[in-house]
N, C-alpha and C positions, 0 to 999 in steps of 0.2 A: 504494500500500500504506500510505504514510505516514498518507493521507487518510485513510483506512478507518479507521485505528488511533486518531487524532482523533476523528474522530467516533463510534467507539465509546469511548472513553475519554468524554467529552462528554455522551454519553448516558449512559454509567453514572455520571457526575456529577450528573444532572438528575434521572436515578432518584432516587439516594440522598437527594438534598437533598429530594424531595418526598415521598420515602418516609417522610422523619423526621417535615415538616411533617403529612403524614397520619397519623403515628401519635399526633403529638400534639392534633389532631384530635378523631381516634378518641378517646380517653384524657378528654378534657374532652367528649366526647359520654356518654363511658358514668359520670364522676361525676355529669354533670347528671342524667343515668336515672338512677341512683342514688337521687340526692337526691330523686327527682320519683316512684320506685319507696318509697321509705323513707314518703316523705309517704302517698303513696296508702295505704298499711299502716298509719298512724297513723290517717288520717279513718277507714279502718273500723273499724281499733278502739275510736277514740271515736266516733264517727259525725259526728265535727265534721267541715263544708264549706268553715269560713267560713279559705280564704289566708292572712291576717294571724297567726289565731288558731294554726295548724298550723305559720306559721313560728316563731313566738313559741315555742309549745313544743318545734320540733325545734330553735329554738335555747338553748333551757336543757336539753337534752340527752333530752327526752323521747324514746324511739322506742315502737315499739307490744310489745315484747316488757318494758320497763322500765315501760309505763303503770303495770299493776298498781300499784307502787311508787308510785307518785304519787300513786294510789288513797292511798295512805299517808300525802300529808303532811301532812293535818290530823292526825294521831295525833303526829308529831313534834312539830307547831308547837305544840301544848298542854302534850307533854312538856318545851318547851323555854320554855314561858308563863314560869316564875319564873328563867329563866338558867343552867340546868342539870337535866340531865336524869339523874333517879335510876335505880337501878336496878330499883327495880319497875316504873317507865315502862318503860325499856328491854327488862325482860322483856314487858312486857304489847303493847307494839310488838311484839316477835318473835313473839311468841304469837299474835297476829294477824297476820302476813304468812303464818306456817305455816298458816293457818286459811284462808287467801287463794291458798296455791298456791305461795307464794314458795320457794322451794328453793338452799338454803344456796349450791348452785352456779351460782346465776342471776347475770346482768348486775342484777337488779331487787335481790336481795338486796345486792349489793356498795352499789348506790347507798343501801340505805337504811343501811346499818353506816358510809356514810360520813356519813348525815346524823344519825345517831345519835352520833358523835363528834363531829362538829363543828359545831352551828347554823348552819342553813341561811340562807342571805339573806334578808331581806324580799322580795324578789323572787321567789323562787319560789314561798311564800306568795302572793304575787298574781298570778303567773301562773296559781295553783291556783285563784283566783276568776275569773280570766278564762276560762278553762276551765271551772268549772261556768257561768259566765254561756251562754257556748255552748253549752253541752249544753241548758238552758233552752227554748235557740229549737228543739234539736233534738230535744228529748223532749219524751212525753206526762206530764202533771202525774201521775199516778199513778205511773208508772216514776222521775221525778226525786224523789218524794218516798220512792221505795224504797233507794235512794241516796242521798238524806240523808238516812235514820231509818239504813242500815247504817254509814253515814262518822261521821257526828256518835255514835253508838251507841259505836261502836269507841274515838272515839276520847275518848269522857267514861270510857269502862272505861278508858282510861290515866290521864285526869285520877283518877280514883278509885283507882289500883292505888297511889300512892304515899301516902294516905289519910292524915286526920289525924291528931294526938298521941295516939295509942292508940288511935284511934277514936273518938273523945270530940269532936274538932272539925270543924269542915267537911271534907269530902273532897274536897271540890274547894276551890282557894285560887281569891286572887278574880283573878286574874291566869290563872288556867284558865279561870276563866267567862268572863274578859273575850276570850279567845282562842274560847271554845267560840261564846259572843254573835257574833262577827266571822265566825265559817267559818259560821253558822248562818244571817246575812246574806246570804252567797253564793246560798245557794240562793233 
């Protein structure tokens, strides 16, 4: 009897201990899906293939529901060309995210009110070039150039929205052109 009870104690020993080890397991199976489900969602929203490029941007926090927004960040980087960003930039960014679909309740809209406050890295800036570089290989010239006449468009109406001293001087300062020249490269 004693044996029995050994060896059942024993075995619900070896369960539990494998039970845990399988759950944890399971647990880093289903964040790698994850990771590897979240990707897949990103390439079709961008249509970008290219591994490196999709980890690059799922690691500066891109996902495919936030893209839009990122659509976005030449509008910021021009707004933020002279080291602050006015309020008619800021309105003319919001004006065009609403114009874009962006909805106050969105993960997309949070990311962009925080890069509206706080000047975004240089880095993401250039992930944003590494990004249209890809798109490049993966669009037809027609279509990429419909995309940068809407990004660049969008985003010279922000260099414009803060407008010179009455009107009277450049609208765009030269530190917007030299921003707008730069994301203009990209493509």
């Amino acid at each position: 009897m004693e044996k029995q009870f050994m060896a059942d104690r024993r075995k619900a020993l070896e369960e539990g201990f494998f039970s845990r080890q399988d759950q944890q397991k399971i647990e880093a199976l289903r964040q790698k899906a994850k990771v590897q489900e979240d990707k897949k969602a990103l390439a079709q929203a961008t249509g970008i293939q290219d591994e490196k490029v999709l980890d690059h941007l799922m690691g500066c926090g891109v996902e495919a529901e936030t893209l839009v927004a990122f659509s976005l960040v030449p509008l910021v980087a021009v707004a933020w060309a002279d080291g602050s960003l006015d309020t008619r930039e800021a309105e003319a960014i919001l004006r065009s995210a609403k114009d874009m679909g962006i909805h106050e309740d969105s993960p997309a809209w949070e990311i962009l009110r925080d890069w509206m406050i706080h000047q975004p890295d240089a880095k993401l800036i250039q992930t944003w070039k590494d990004y249209v570089f890809a798109l490049k290989a993966e669009m037809k010239d027609i279509a990429l150039m419909e995309i940068k006449e809407n990004i660049l468009g969008r985003a010279r109406a922000v260099a414009e929205a803060a407008g010179g001293f009455l009107g009277l001087v450049h609208k765009i300062s030269a530190a917007e052109q030299a921003v707008l020249d730069d994301l203009s490269q990209a493509f």
